[in-house]
C-alpha positions in Angstrom: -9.1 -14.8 24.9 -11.6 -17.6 25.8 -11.7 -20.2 22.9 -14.6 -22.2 22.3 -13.5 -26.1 22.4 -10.5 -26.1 19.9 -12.8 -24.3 16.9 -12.6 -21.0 17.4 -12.5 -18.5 19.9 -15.6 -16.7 21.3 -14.9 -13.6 19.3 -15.4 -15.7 15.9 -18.1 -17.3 16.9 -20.0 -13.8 17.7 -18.6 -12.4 14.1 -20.3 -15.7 12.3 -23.4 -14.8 14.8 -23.4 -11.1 13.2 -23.3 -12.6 9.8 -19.8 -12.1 9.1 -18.0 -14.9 6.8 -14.4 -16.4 6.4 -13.8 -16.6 3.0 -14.2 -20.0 2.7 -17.9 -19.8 3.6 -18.8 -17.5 0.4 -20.6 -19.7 -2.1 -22.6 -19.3 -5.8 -25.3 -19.2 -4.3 -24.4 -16.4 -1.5 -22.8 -13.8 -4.3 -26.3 -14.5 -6.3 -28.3 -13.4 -3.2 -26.3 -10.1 -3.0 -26.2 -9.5 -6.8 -22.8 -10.7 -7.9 -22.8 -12.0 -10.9 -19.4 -13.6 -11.1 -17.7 -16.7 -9.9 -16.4 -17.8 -6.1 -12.9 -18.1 -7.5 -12.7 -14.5 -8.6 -14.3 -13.0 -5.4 -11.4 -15.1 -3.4 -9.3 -13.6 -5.9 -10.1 -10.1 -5.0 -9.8 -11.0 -1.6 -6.7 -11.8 -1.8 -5.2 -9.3 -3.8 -7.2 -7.0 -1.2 -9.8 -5.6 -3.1 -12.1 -6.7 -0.7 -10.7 -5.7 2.9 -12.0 -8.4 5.5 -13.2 -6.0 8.6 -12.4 -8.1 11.3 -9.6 -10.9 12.4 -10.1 -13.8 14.8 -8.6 -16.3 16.1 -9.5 -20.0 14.4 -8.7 -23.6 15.0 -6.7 -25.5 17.3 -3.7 -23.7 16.1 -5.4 -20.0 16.8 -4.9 -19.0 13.6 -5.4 -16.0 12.8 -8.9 -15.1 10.4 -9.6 -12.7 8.2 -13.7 -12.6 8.4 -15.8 -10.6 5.3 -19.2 -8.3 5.8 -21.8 -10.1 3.0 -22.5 -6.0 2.6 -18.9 -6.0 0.4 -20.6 -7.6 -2.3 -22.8 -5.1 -2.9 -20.5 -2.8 -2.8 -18.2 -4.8 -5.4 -21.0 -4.6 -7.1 -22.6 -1.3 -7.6 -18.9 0.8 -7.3 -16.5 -0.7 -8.8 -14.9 -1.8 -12.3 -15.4 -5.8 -11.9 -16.1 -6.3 -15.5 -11.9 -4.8 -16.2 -10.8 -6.6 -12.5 -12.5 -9.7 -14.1 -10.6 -10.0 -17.2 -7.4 -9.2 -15.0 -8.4 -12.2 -13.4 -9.0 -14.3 -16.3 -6.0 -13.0 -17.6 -7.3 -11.8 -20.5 -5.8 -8.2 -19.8 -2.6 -6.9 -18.0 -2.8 -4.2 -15.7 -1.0 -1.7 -18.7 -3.6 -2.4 -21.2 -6.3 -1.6 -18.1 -4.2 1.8 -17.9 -4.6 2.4 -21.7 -8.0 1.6 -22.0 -9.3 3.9 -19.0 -7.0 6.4 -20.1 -4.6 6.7 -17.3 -1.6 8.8 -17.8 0.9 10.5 -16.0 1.3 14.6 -15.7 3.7 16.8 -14.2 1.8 20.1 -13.5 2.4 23.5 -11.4 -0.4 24.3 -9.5 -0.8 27.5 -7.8 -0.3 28.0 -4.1 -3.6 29.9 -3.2 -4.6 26.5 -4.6 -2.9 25.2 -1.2 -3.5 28.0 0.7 -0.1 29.0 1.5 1.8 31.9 -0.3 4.9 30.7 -2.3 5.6 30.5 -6.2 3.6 27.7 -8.0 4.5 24.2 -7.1 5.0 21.1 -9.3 3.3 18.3 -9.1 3.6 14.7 -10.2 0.2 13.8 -10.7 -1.7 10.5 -12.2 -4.1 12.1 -14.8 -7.9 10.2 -15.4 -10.2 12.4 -16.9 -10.8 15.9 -16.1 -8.3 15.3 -13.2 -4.2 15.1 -11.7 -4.3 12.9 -9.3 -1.5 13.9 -6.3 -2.9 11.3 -3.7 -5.3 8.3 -3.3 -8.1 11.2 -1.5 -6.5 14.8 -3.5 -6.7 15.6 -6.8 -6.7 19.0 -8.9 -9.2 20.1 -11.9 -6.4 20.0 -15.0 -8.1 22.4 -16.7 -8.2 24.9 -14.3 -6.6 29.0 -14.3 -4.8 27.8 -11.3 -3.2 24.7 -12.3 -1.0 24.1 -15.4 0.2 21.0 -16.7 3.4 20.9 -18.0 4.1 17.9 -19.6 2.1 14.8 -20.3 3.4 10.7 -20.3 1.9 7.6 -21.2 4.4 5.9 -19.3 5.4 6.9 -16.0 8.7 8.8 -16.7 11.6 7.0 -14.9 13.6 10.2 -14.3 12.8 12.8 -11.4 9.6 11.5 -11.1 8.7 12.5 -7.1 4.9 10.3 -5.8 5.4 7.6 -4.2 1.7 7.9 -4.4 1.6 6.6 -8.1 0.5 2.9 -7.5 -2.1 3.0 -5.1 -3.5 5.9 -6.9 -3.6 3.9 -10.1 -4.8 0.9 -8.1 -7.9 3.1 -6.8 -8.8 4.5 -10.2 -8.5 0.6 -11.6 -10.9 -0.1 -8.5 -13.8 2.3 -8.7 -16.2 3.3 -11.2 -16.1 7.0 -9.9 -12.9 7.3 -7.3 -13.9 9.6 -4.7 -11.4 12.4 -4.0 -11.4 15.7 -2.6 -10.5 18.0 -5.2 -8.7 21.1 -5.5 -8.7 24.0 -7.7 
C-alpha cells in the first residue's frame, strides 16, 4: 500500500477523486444538494448505527487508520426509500423502537405453510414469521402472502413470544421493515 505523504494512502485519495466522502466531509449544504432535508448530525447518526453502509475502507492518517468512505448517491437513496421521518424521531428520541413497531403495525405470527409452497413434499411446516401488512416475514429477502390457501397462520403476537420462538431472523427483519418504505422481498405463496 503506497501512502501519500503521512495523509492518506493512494487508494483514499482516488475514492475522494471519484467523489466518495468520509463522513466528516458531509455538510448542510451537501445533503441540501442531494435532497435531504434533515440535519448532518442525524445522517452521522444513521451512519453509525449502519443505515447508511460506507462502500469502501481506506487507509487514513499517519496512524493508517482505517476509513469508512460514503457514495453522495446514498442520500438519495435515504431519501426517496426509506422511513427517515420514523428513523428521525428515533433519533430525536421522541420515539422508541416499540412504539415504531406499533405504529407500522409490526407483529409477530406463527404460521404453517404448505410445502409445494417450498417445493419439497412433506406435511406443512411452521413458521415463525414477522407479520407487516399483507405479509409473514421468514427472512430479511423471503416472505409468504398471509392470506393465502397455502399458508395458515396460527397464532398471532404483539410481542414477540419468549417461548419456542425459532428466527434468529427476527431483528434484522424488523430492522429492514423499520428501514424501508416498501422492503423488497421475494415472496412466496
Amino acid at each position: 500500500m503506497a501512502y501519500i505523504g503521512k495523509k492518506m494512502s493512494e487508494n483514499a485519495y482516488q475514492a475522494h477523486k471519484d467523489g466518495l466522502l468520509v463522513k466528516s466531509q458531509v455538510d448542510s449544504r451537501l445533503l441540501k444538494k442531494y435532497g435531504f432535508k434533515y440535519s448532518v448530525g442525524f445522517f452521522r447518526w444513521l451512519c453509525d448505527k449502519k443505515y447508511i453502509k460506507p462502500v469502501a475502507f481506506h487507509h487514513t492518517s499517519a496512524s493508517c487508520k482505517l476509513t469508512p468512505f460514503y457514495s453522495p448517491k446514498a442520500i438519495s437513496f435515504m431519501q426517496n426509500y426509506c422511513n427517515l421521518d420514523i428513523l428521525y424521531k428515533q433519533y430525536l428520541n421522541k420515539t422508541t423502537r416499540e412504539e415504531i413497531k406499533k405504529q407500522l403495525g409490526i407483529k409477530y405470527a406463527k404460521a404453517y405453510v404448505s410445502a409445494d409452497v417450498l417445493g419439497i413434499k412433506c406435511d406443512p411446516i411452521e413458521f415463525h414469521c414477522v407479520k407487516y401488512k399483507n405479509l409473514l416475514f421468514w427472512s430479511t429477502e423471503t416472505a409468504f402472502h398471509h392470506k393465502s390457501n397455502k399458508v395458515k397462520v396460527i397464532e398471532v403476537f404483539d410481542d414477540r413470544p419468549s417461548n419456542n420462538w425459532n428466527n434468529k431472523n427476527t431483528r434484522k427483519i424488523i430492522n429492514k421493515i423499520i428501514l424501508y418504505k416498501n422492503p423488497d422481498v421475494k415472496v412466496m405463496g
